[in-house]
C-alpha positions in Angstrom: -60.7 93.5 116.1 -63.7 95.9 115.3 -63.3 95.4 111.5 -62.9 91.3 112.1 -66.2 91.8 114.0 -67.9 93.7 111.5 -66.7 91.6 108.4 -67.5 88.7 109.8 -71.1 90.2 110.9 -71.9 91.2 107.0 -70.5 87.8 105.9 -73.0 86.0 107.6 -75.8 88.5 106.6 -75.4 88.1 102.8 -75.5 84.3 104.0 -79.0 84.8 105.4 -80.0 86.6 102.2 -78.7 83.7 99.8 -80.4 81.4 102.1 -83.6 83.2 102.5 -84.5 83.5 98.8 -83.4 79.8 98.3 -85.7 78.1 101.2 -89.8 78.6 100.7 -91.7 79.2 103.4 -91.9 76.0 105.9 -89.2 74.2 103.9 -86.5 74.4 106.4 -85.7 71.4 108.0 -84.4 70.8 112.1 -87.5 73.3 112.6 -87.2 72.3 117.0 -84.1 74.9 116.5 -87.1 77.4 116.4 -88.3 76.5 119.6 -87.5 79.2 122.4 -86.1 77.6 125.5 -85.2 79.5 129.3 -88.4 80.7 130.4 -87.4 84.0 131.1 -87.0 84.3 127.5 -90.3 82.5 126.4 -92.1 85.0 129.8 -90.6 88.5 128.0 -92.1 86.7 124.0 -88.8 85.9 123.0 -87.1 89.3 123.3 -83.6 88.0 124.6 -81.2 89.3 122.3 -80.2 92.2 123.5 -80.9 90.9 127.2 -79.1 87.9 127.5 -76.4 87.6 129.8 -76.6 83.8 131.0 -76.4 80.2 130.3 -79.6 81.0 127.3 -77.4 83.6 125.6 -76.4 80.5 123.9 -80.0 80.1 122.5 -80.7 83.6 121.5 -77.6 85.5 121.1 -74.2 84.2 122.3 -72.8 87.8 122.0 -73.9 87.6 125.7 -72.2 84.6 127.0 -69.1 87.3 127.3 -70.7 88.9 130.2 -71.9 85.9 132.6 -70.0 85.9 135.8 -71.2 82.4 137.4 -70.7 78.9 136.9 -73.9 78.0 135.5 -75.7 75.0 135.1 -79.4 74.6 134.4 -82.2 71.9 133.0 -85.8 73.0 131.6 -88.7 70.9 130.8 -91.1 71.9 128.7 -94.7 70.1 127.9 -95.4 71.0 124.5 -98.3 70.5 122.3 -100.0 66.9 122.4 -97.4 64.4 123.4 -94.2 66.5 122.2 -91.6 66.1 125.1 -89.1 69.4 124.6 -85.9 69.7 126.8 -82.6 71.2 127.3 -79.4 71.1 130.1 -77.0 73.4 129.5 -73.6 74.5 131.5 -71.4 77.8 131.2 -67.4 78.3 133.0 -66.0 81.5 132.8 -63.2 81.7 133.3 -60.4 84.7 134.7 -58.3 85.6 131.0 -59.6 83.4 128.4 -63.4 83.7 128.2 -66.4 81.8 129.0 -67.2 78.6 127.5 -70.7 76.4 127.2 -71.5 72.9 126.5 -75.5 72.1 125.9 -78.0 69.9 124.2 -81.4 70.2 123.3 -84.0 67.5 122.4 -87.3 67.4 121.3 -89.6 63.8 121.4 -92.9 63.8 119.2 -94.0 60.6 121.7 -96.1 58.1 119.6 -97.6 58.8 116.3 -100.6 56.6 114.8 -99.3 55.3 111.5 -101.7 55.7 109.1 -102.0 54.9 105.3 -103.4 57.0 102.5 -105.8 55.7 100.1 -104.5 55.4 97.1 -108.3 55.3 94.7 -108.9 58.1 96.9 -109.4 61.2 99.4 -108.5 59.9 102.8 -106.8 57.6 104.9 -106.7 54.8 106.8 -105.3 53.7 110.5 -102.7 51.1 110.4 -103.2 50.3 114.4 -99.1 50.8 114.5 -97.1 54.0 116.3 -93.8 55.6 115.2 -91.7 58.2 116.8 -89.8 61.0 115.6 -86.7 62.7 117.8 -84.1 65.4 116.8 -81.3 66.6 119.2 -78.6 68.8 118.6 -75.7 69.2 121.1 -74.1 73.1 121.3 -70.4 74.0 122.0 -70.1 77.8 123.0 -67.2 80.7 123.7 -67.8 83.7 124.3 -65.8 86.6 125.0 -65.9 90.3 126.9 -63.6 92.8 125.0 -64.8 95.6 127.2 -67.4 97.6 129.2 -69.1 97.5 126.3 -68.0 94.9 123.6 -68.8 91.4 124.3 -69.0 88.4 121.2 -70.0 85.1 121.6 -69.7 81.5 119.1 -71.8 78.6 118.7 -70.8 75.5 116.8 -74.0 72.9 116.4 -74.4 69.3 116.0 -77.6 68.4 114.7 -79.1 64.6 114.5 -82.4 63.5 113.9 -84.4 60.3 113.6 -87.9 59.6 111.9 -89.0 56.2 112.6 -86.8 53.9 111.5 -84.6 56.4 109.5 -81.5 58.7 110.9 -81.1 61.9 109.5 -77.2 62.6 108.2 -75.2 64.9 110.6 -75.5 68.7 110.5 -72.8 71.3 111.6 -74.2 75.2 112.2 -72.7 77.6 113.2 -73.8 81.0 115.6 -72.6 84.8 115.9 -73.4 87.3 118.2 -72.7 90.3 119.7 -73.5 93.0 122.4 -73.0 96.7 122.2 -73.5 99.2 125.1 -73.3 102.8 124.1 -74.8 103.5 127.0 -74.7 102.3 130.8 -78.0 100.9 130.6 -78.7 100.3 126.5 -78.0 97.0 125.0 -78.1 96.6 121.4 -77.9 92.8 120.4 -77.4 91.4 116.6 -77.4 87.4 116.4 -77.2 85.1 112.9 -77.8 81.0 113.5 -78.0 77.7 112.0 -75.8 79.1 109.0 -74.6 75.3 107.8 -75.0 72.4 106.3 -78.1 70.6 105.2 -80.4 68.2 106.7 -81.8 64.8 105.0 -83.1 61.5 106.2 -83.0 59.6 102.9 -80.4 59.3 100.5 -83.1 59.5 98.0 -84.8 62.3 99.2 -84.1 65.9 99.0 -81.8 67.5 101.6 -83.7 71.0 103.8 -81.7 73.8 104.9 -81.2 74.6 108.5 -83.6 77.5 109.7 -81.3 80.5 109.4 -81.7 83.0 111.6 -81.2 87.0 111.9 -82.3 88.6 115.4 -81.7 92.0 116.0 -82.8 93.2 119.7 -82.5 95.7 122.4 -82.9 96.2 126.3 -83.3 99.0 128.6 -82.9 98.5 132.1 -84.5 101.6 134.1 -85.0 101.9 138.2 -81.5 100.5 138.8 -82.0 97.8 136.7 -85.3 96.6 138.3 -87.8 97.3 135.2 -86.2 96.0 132.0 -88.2 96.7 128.7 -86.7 94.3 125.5 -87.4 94.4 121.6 -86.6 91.9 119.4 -86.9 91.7 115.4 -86.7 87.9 114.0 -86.5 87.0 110.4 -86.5 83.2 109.6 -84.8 82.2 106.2 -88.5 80.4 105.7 -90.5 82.8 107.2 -91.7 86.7 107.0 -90.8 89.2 110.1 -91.7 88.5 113.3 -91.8 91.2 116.0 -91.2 90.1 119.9 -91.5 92.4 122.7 -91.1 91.7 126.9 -91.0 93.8 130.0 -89.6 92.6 133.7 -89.9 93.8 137.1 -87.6 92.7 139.7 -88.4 93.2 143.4 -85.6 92.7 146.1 -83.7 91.3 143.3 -85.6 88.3 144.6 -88.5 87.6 143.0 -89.1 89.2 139.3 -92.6 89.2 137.1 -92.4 89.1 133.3 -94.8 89.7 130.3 -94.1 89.4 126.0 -96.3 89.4 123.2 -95.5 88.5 119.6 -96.6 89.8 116.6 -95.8 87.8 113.7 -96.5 84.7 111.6 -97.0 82.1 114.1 -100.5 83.7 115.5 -100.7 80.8 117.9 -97.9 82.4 120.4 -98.9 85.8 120.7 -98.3 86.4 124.4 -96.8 84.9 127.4 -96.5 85.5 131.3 -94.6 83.7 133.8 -92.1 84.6 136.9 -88.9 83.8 138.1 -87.2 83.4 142.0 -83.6 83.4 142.7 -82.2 82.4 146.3 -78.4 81.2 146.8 -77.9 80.9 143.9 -81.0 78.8 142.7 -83.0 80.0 139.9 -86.5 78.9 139.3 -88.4 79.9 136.3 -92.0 79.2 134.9 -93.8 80.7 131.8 -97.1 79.8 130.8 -97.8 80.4 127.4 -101.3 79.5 125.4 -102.1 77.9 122.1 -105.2 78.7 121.0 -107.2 75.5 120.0 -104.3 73.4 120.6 -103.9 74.2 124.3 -101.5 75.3 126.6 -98.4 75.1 127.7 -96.3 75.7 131.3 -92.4 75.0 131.1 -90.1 75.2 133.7 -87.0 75.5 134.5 -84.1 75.1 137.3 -80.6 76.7 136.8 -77.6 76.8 139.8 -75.3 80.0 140.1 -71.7 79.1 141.6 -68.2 80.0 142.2 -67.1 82.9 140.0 -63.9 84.5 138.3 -61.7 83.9 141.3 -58.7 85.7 142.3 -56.2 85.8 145.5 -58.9 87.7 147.7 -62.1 86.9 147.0 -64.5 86.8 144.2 -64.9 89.0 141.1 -68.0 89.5 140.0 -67.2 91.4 137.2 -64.8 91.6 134.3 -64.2 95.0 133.9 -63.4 95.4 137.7 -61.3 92.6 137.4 -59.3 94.2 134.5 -59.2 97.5 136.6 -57.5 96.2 139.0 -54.8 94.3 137.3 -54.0 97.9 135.4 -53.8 98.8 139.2 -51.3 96.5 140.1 -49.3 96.1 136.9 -49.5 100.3 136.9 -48.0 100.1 140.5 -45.2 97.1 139.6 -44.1 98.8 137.2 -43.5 102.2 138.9 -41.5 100.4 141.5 -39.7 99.0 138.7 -38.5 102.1 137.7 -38.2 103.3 141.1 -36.8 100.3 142.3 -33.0 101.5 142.9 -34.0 104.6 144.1 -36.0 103.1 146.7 -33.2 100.4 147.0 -30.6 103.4 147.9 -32.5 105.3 150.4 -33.2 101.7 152.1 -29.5 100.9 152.7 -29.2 104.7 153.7 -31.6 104.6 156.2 -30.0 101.0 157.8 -26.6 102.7 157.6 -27.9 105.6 159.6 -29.8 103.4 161.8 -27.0 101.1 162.9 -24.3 104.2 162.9 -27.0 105.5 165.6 -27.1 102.0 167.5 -23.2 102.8 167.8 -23.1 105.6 168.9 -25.9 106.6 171.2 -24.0 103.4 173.2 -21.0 105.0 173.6 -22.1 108.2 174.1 -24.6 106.4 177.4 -20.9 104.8 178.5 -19.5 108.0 178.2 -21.8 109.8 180.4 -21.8 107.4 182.8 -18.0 107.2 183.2 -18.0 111.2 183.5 -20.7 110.6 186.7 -18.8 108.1 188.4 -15.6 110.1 188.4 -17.8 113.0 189.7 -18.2 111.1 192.2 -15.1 109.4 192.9 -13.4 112.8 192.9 -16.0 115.1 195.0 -14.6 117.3 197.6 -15.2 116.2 201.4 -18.0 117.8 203.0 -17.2 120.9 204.9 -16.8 120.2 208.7 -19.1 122.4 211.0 -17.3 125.3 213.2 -18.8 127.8 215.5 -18.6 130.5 212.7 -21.1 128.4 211.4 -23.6 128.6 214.6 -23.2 131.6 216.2 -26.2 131.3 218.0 -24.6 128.3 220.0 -21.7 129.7 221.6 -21.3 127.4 224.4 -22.0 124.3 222.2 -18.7 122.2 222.2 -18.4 120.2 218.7 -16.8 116.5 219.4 -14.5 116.3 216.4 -14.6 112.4 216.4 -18.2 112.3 215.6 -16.9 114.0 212.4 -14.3 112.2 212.0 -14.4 110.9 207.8 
């Protein structure tokens, strides 16, 4: 499975390199699949590939989705720049033997754009008084699977649309690999390729982009019992040079948590973000707030439910490798009783054999004793009758023998 992993893995790597020396710089098309969504993510910069172990896994690296343990479901808003409207809902199952699994969609809504008209004797342009939109979605099927305590892969398979004005794009397909290794208890070392398929084009005349292929390599460290997590991601676009994301998270009660990132890269409009999170029952709100320079800010927000669980007879498992302990527990134990089974089968019927032969006989041997005593006392000797030899003291006593009389 390890050599699957890893060919697979450099597979899609020398894919990234064909497809990054193909596509120039801002010639990608689908470019909303850049977007960061979960605002935990966009709070720690982006750094969530090494991290992830949630419904956003499926964003950043679905090598996590192996390790979620809830029912998840989740919606985020997000009011980008000008009128742009950007959005997801997203929902994982686990599930007990056969992995987790994740449907989602993502959307993105430029609002109205003045239609204008360039000059064609000249610089410039003029305004046409009419408005188009523009929209893009792309709807995400996931699995994702935990080998291990410290294996776990994950899939994504992407359906991309788009629409620009009164033209529809042709339908994409991408696909998504991850993984997450632990060599340590608390080390996480993430590696994620994305968007490796087909191209994108709205006219049949026009030239056909390449989806923004993705390599992110990341790690986390969780310190203080897991209540100060520092993350490090490295991002190369197929379009675009290295970018370098960083994030660091306090949790406190394991209620409420505080989160910073900062981003070094090409995009020098997002170089740091803040935001916070609060979980209660199962509710999880997020916000980040992250600025843009000239072009203002931003504040997204998001609300995800935690439920249910990997069930089993007795309760709730809240974790896969204690689930698999135990069933080595039980199927260790069935199958020394197995073996032992007519052992244990012998010495039973021995034991009711000697139990019953004692109900027989301590009977009999009660009837017994109690025969013995009545014919003890059926056949005791009459009491001696009193004589004078027997008072001496009382010599002129006269004994009436009638009163003795048996």
């Amino acid at each position: 499975m390890k050599r699957l992993l890893l060919i697979i893995t450099l597979s899609l790597f020398f894919i990234f390199l064909n497809s990054s020396q193909a596509s120039e710089v801002g010639k990608s098309g689908a470019n909303f699949l850049k977007l960061e969504v979960g605002n935990r993510a966009v709070s720690l910069g982006g750094a969530y590939t090494g991290l992830g172990d949630d419904v956003f896994s499926i964003f950043f690296n679905p090598g996590g989705l192996g390790r979620a343990k809830n029912h998840e479901f989740t919606f985020m808003y997000n009011q980008y720049l000008e009128d742009i409207h950007h959005g997801l809902a997203a929902y994982l199952y686990p599930t007990r033997y056969y992995g987790v699994y994740g449907l989602s969609l993502i959307y993105l809504d430029s609002g109205k754009i003045n239609k204008l008209i360039i000059n064609p004797n000249g610089a410039g342009y003029k305004e046409t008084g009419q408005t188009f939109s523009t929209s893009q979605y792309c709807v995400v099927s996931s699995f994702g699977y935990q080998f291990n305590k410290k294996l776990s892969t994950g899939f994504n398979l992407k359906f991309i649309k788009g629409k620009l004005a009164d033209c529809s794009s042709n339908l994409a397909t991408a696909l998504d690999f991850g993984i997450i290794y632990t060599p340590f208890k608390r080390l996480n070392l993430g590696l994620s390729l994305q968007n490796a398929g087909t191209k994108i084009k709205y006219l049949e005349k026009s030239e056909s982009d390449p989806l923004p292929f993705t390599l992110r390599i990341g790690t986390a460290l969780k310190l203080v019992d897991d209540n100060l997590i520092v993350a490090l991601d490295v991002v190369k676009f197929n379009d675009n040079k290295i970018n370098i994301h960083a994030g660091l998270e306090g949790n406190i009660l394991g209620l409420f948590s505080l989160r910073t990132g900062y981003q070094v890269g090409s995009d020098d409009l997002w170089s740091y973000a803040v935001g916070f999170g609060v979980k209660a029952k199962g509710i999880c709100f997020d916000y980040a707030f992250k600025p843009a320079e000239d072009f203002g800010n931003t504040h997204r927000i998001s609300l995800g439910f935690k439920f249910g669980g990997i069930t089993k007879e007795d309760g709730v498992i809240d974790d896969y490798d204690e689930m698999r302990e135990k069933e080595e527990e039980i199927i260790k134990k069935e199958r020394e009783q197995e073996l032992k089974g007519k052992s244990k089968k012998k010495i039973k019927e021995k034991d009711l054999d000697l139990y019953e032969k004692d109900q027989r006989e301590i009977p009999r041997k009660m009837k017994k004793e109690f025969q013995e005593k009545d014919l003890e006392e059926d056949y005791r000797p009459a009491p001696k009758k009193p004589s004078k030899e027997d008072y001496p003291q009382e010599e002129d006593y006269e004994f009436e023998e009638e009163i003795y009389d048996f």
